[in-house]
Structures are given as C-alpha cells and as structure tokens.
C-alpha positions as a LaTeX table, in Angstrom:
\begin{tabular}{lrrr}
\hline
Residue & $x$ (\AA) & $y$ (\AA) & $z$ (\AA) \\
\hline
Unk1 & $-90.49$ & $-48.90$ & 46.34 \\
Unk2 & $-90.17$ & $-47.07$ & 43.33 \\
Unk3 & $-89.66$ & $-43.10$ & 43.13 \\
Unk4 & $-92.51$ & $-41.36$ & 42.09 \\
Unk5 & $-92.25$ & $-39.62$ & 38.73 \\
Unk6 & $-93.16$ & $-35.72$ & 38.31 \\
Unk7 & $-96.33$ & $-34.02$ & 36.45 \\
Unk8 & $-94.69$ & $-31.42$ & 34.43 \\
Unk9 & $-98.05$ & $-28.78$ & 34.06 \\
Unk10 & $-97.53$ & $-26.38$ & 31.48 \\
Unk11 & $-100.24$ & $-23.49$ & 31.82 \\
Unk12 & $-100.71$ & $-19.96$ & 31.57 \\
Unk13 & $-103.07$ & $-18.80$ & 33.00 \\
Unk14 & $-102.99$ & $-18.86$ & 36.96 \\
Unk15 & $-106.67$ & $-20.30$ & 37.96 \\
Unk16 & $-106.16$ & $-22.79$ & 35.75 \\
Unk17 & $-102.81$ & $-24.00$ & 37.11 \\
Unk18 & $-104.49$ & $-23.63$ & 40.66 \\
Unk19 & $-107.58$ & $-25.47$ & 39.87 \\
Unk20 & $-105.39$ & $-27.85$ & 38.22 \\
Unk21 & $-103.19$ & $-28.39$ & 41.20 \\
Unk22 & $-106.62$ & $-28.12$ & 43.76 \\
Unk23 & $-107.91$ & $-31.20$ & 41.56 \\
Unk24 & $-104.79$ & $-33.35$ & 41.92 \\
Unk25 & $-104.30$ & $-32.70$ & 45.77 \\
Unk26 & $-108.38$ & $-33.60$ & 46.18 \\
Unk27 & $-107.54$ & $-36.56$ & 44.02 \\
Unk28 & $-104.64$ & $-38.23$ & 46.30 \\
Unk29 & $-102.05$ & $-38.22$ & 43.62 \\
Unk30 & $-99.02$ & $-38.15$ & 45.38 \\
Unk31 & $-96.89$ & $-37.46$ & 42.85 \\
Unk32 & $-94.91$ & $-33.94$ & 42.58 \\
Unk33 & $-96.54$ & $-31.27$ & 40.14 \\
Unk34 & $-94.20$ & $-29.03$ & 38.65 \\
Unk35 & $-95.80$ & $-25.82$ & 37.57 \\
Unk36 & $-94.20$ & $-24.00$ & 34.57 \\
Unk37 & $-95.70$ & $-20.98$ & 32.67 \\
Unk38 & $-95.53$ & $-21.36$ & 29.34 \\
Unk39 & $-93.79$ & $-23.54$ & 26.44 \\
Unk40 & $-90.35$ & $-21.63$ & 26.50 \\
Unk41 & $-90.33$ & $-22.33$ & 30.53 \\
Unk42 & $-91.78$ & $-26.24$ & 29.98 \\
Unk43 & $-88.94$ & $-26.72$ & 27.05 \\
Unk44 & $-86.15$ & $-25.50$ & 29.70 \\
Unk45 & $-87.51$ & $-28.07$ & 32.23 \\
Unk46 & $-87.25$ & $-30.50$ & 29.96 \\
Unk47 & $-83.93$ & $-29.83$ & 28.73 \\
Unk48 & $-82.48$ & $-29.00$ & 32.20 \\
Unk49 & $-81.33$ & $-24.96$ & 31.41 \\
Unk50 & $-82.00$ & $-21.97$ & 32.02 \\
Unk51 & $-83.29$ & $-21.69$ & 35.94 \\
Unk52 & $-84.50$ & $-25.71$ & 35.84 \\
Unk53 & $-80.18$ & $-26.58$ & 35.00 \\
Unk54 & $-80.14$ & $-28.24$ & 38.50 \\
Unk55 & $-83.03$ & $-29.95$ & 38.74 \\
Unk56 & $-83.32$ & $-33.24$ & 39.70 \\
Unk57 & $-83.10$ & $-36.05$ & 37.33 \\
Unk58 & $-85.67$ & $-37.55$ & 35.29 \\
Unk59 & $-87.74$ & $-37.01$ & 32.94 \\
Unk60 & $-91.92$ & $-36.19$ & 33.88 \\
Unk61 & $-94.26$ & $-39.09$ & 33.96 \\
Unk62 & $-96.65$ & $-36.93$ & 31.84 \\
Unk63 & $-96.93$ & $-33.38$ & 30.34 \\
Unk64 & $-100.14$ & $-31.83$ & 30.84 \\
Unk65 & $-99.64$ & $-28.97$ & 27.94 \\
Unk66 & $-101.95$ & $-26.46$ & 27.55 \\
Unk67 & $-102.75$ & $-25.24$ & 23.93 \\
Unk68 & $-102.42$ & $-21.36$ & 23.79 \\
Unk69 & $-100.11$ & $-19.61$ & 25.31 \\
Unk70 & $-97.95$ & $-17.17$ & 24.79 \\
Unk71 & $-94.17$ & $-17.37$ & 23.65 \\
Unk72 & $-93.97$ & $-21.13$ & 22.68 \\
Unk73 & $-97.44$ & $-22.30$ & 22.12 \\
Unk74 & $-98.25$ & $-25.88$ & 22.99 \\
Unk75 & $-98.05$ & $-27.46$ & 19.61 \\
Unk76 & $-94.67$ & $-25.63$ & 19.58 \\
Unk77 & $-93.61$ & $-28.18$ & 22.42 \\
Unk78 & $-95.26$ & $-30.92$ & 21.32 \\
Unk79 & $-93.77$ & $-30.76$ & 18.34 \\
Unk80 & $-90.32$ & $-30.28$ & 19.41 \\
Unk81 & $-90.78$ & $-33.17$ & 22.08 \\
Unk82 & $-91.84$ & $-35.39$ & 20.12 \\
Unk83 & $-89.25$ & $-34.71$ & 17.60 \\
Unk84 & $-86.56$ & $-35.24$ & 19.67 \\
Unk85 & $-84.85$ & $-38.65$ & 20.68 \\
Unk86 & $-84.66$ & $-38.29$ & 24.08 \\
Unk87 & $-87.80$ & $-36.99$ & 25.04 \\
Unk88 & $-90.11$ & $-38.99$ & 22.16 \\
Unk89 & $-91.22$ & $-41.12$ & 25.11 \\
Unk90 & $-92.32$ & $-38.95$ & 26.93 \\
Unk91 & $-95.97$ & $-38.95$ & 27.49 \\
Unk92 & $-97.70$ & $-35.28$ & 26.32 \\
Unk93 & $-101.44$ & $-34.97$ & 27.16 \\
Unk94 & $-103.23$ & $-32.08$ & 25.71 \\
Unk95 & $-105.25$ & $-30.27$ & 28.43 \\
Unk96 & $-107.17$ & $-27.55$ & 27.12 \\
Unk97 & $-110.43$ & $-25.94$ & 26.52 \\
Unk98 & $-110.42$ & $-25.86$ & 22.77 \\
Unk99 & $-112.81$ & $-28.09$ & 21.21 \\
Unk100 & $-111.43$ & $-26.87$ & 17.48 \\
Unk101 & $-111.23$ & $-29.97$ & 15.05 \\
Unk102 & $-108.58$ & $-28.36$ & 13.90 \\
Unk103 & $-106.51$ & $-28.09$ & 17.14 \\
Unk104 & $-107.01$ & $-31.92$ & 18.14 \\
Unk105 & $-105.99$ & $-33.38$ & 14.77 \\
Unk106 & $-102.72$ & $-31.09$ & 14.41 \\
Unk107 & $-102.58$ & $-32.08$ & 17.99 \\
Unk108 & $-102.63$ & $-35.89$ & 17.07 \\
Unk109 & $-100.77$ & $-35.06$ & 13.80 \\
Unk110 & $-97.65$ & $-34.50$ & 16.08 \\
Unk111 & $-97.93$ & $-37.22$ & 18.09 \\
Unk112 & $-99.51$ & $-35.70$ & 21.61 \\
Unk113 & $-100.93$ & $-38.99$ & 23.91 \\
Unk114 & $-104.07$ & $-37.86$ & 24.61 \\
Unk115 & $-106.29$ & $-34.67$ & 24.10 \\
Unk116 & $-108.47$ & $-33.74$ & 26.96 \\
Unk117 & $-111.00$ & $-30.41$ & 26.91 \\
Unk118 & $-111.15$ & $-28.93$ & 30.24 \\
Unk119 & $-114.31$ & $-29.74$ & 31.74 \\
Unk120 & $-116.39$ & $-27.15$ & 32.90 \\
Unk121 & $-117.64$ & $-27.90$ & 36.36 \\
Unk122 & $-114.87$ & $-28.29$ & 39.26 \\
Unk123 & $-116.18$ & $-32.05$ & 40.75 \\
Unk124 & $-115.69$ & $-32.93$ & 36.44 \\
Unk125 & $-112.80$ & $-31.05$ & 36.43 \\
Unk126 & $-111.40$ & $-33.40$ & 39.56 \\
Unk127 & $-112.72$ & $-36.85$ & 38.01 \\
Unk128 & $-110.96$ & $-36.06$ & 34.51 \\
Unk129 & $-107.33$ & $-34.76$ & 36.78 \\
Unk130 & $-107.52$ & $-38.01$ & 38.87 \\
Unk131 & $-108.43$ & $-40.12$ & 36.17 \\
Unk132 & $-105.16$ & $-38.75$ & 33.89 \\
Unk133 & $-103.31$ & $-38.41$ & 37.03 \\
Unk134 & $-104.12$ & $-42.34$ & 37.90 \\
Unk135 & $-103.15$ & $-43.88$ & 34.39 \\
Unk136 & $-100.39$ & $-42.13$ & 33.30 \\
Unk137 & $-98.34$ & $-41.29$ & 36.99 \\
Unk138 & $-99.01$ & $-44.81$ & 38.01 \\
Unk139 & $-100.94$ & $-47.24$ & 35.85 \\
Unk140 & $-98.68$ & $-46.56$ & 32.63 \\
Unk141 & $-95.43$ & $-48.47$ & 32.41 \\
Unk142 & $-92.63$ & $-46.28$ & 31.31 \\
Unk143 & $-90.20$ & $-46.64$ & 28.88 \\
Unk144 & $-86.97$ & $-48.50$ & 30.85 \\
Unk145 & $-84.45$ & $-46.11$ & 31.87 \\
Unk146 & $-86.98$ & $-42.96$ & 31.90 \\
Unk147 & $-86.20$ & $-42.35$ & 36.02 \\
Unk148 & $-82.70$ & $-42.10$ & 35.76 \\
Unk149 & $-82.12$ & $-39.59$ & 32.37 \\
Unk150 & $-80.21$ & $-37.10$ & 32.91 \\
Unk151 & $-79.24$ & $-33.94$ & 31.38 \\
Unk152 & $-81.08$ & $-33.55$ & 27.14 \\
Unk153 & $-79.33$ & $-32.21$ & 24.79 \\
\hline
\end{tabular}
C-alpha cells in the first residue's frame, strides 16, 4: 500500500486553520495535515530549513495557500513554487475568501491549480475540504518520484 502524502495548510488566521482541520477530520481524509502559519513558515517546509530541516521526506500532495497573510503573502509562495524546478509539480490550491477578479487571475497568472473561495456555511465549508481533499490527496496521480524527494535547494 502506498504512503499517504501530506496536506501542507498554509493559514493565518487560527479558526480558519481549525475549521479547516475540523472539515478534513469530519471528511475521513486520512491523510496528515501539516499546519504552518504563514508563507515564510510554508516556504521553510517546503525547502526543509529552518525548524521543518528534519522533516520527513516528501514533498505535500497539495498546498492549500491562503491569500493574505502576513510576511510572505500567498502569491509570494505561489510564485516562488512554481518558479522553482523542484517544487513546479507540486499541486498549489488557492483557499481563500477573496472573490477579487484581480486576486484569481494573478492567482492563475502564476500557475496556482485551483482557486477555491471559502464557503461560508460550515456543512459547505466540509463538502468543498472533502471534495479538494478527495481529488488531489488521492484521486490525482502524482508526478513519479514526488514521495521520495528529498531535501530542495
């Protein structure tokens, strides 16, 4: 059987991380949700430094980036992920409550997966996590090789 893959979450704000996480346990995903703070926290993850050095290997099966926060905003990330070779594969869904125009199509601009507004309502809230959780921590295929990456430079 084949390890499951992380859920890197990269949110600010508190309730939404625990709503977030509430969702995804109500869900079933059994996949591991990493919880980081903010871009500059998400970008260390993803690099393996700072205080996320020795963690394990592997890259997520998805980011779930929220759009502002402070330090490294998420276009900030998605930008630099998807700019760099190692981590280019690596699917980046927007999850966020902006509904600017402008937002999505700098969002899709720098090549983010998908761009999902926060729902409102905690059973939509649920249906949308599940739903993203489903397709891109089991359903997608990933790129070969993605489990067993380690350290990015």
């Amino acid at each position: 059987m084949a390890e499951l893959k992380r859920v890197l979450l990269v949110e600010d704000s508190p309730n939404d991380a625990e709503l977030t996480l509430e969702a995804f346990a109500e869900s079933g995903l059994a996949n591991e949700v990493v919880w980081v703070r903010d871009g500059s926290e998400a970008l260390d993850y993803l690099h393996r430094e700072g205080s996320f050095a020795n963690r394990p290997d592997g890259l997520p099966a998805v980011v779930l980036l929220d759009l502002k926060m402070p330090k490294v905003d998420g276009l900030q990330v998605l930008e630099q992920v998807k700019n760099h070779p190692q981590l280019k594969s690596v699917p980046v869904v927007m999850l966020t409550s902006s509904r600017e125009e402008s937002d999505l199509a700098r969002s899709y601009g720098l090549g983010v997966n998908a761009y999902v507004v926060k729902p409102v309502g905690f059973p939509e809230f649920v249906r949308a996590l599940k739903e993203l959780g489903l397709f891109w921590a089991v359903v997608n295929e990933p790129p070969p090789g993605s489990l067993r990456r380690s350290k990015v430079s």
